[in-house]
C-alpha atoms as an extended CHARMM CRD file, in Angstrom:
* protein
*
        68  EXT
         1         1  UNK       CA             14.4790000000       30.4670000000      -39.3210000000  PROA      1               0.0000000000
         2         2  UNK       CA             15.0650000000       34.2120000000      -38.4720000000  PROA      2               0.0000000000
         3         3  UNK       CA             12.3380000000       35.7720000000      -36.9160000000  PROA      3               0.0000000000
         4         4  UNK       CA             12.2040000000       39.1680000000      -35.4140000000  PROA      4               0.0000000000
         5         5  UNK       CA             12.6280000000       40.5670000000      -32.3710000000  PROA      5               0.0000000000
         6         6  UNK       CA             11.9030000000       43.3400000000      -29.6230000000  PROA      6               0.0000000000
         7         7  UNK       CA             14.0750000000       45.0700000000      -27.3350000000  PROA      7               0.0000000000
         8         8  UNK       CA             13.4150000000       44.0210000000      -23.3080000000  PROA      8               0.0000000000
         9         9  UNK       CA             13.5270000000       46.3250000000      -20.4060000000  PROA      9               0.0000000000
        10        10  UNK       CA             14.0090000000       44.6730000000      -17.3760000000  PROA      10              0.0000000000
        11        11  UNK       CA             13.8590000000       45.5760000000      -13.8940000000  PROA      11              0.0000000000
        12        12  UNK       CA             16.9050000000       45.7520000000      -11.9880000000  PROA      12              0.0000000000
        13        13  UNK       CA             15.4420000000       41.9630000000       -9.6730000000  PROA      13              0.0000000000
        14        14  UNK       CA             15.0220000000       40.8530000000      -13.4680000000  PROA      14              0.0000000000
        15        15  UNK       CA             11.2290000000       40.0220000000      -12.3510000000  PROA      15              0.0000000000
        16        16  UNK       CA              9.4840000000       42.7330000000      -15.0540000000  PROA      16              0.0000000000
        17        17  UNK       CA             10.0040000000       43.3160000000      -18.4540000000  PROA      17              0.0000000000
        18        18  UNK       CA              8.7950000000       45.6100000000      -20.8100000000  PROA      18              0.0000000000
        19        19  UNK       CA              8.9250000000       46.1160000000      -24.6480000000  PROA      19              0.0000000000
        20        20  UNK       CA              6.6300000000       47.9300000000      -27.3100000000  PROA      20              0.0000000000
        21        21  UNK       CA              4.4530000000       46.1000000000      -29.4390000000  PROA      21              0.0000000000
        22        22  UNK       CA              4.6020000000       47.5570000000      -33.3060000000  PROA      22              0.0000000000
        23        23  UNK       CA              1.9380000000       46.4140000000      -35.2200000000  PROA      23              0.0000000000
        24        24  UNK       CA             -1.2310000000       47.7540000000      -37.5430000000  PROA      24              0.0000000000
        25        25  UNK       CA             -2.5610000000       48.9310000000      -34.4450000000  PROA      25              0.0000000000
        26        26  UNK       CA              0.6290000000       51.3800000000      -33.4340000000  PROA      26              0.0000000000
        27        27  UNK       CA              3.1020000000       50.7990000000      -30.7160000000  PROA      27              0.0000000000
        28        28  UNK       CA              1.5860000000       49.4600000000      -27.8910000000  PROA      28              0.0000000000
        29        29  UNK       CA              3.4290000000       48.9490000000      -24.8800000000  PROA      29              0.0000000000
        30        30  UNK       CA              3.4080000000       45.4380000000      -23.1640000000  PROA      30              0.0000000000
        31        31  UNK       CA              4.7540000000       44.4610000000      -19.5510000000  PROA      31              0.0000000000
        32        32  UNK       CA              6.0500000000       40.6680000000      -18.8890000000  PROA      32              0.0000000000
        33        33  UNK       CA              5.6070000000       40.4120000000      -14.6910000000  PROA      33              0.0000000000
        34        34  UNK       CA              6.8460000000       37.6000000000      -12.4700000000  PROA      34              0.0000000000
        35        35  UNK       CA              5.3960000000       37.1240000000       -8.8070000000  PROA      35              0.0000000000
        36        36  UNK       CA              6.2440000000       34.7430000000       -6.2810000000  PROA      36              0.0000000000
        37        37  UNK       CA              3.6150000000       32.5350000000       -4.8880000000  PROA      37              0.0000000000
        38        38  UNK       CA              3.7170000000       31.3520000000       -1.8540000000  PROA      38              0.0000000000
        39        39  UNK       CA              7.5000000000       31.8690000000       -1.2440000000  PROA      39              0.0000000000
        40        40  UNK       CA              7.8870000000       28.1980000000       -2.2640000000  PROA      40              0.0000000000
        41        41  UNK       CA              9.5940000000       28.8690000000       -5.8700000000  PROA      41              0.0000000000
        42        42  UNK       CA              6.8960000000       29.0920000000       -7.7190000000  PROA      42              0.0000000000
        43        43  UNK       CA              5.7090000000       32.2040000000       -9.8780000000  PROA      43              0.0000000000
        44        44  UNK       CA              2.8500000000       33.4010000000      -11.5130000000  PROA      44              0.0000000000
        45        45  UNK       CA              3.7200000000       34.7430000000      -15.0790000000  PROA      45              0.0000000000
        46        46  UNK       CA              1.4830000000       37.9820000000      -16.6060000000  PROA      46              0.0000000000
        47        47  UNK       CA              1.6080000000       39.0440000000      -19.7810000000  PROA      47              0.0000000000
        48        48  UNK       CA             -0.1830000000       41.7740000000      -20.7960000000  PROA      48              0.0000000000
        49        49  UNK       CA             -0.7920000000       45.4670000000      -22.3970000000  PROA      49              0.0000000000
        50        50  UNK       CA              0.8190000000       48.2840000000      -19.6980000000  PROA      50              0.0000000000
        51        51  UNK       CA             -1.5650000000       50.9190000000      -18.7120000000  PROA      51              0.0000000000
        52        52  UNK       CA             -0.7470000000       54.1340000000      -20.0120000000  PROA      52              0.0000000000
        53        53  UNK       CA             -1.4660000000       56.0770000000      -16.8790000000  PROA      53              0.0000000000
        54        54  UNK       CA             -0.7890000000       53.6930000000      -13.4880000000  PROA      54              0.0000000000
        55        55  UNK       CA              2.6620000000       51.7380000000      -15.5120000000  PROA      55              0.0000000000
        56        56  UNK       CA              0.3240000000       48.1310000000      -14.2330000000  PROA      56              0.0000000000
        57        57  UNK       CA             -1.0270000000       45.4750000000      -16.3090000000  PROA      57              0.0000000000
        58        58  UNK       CA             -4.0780000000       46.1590000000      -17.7500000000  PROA      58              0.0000000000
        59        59  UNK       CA             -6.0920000000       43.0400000000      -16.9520000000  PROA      59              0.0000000000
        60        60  UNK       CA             -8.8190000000       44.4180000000      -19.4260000000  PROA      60              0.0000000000
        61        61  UNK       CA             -6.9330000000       45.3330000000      -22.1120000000  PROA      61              0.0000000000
        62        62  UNK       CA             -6.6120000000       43.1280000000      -25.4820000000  PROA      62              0.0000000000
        63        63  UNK       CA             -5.0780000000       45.2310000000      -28.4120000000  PROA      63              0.0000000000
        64        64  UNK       CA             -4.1510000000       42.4970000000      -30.8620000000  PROA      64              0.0000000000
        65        65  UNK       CA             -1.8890000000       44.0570000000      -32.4700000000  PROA      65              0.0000000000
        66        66  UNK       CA             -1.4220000000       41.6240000000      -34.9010000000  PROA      66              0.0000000000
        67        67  UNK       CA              2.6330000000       41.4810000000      -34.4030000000  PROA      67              0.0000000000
        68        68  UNK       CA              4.2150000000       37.8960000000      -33.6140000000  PROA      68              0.0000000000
């Protein structure tokens, strides 16, 4: 099975990544984060829409975009 794909951005610690969504809905930009917790090897993952204006995950945000 070939399925598509979207071109990663990653942070030079390889800890964020960020693509653009394209879907009915436009391009939407979307930010992968890992953060350590705890020091002890374990990491929270976030996945989310990237907020235009502060370059954060937008907690709020669900767009949808209808792209898989």
């Amino acid at each position: 099975m070939k399925l598509e794909k979207y071109q990663l951005k990653s942070s030079e610690e390889l800890l964020s990544y960020e693509f653009i969504s394209e879907g009915p809905k436009g391009l939407i930009r979307k930010r992968i984060q890992f953060t350590l917790v705890n020091g002890d090897q374990v990491y929270n993952l976030a996945f989310r829409d990237k907020d235009p204006v502060t370059g954060a995950i937008d907690d709020l945000a669900v767009s949808n975009n209808g792209d898989q």
